[in-house]
N, C-alpha and C positions, 0 to 999 in steps of 0.2 A: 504494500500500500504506500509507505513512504517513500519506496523507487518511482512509481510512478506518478505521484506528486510531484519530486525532485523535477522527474525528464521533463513531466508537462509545463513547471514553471518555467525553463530552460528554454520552452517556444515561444516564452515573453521577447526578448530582445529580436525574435526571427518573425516576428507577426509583427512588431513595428517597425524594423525595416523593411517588410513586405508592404504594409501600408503606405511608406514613405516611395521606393523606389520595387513595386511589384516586377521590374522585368528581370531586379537585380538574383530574382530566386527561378532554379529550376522547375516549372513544372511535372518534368517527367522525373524526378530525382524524388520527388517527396509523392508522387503517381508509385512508381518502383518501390519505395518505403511502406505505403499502404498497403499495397498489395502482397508484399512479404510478411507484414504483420496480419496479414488477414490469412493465409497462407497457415500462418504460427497457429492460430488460433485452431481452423479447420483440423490440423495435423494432430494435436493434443488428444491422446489417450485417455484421459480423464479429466473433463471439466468441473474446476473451482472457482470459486473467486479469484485463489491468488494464482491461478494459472491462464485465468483466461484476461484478468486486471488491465495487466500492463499491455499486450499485443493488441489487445482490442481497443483502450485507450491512445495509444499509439496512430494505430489505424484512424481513428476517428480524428486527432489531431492534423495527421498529416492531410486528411480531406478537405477537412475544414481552412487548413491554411492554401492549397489546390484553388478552393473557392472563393476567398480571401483575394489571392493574386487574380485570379481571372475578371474575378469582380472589379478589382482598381483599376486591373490594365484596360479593359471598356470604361471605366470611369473617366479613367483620364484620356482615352482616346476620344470622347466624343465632348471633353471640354474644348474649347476654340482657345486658340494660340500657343 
């Protein structure tokens, strides 16, 4: 539980640089991440909490920031100058 807390606050400083400059993050890099983490989860022999916690939070992070970037890069592509 506390690992996963750690990693997720750790997206703090990569979601405000995505905010600021979205091109400066790979889409397909943190695409490849979620899907490895989704990957993780699928493969587990035995679903817990603390096994399924962190891959799947993972997962959901790295989508969300996916959506994050795409969102600003039409943002600011359809502001004028």
């Amino acid at each position: 539980m506390v690992l996963t807390v750690v990693d997720l606050l750790g997206f703090g400083p990569t979601l405000r640089k995505v905010y600021v400059a979205p091109h400066s993050e790979s889409l397909g890099f943190f695409g490849l991440f979620a899907v490895r983490n989704s990957i993780v989860v699928i493969a587990l022999e035995n679903y817990s909490v603390a096994t399924v916690l962190f891959p799947a939070a993972i997962a959901a992070a790295c989508v969300l920031l996916m959506l994050l970037v795409a969102f600003r890069r039409r943002q600011l592509a359809s502001t004028p100058g």
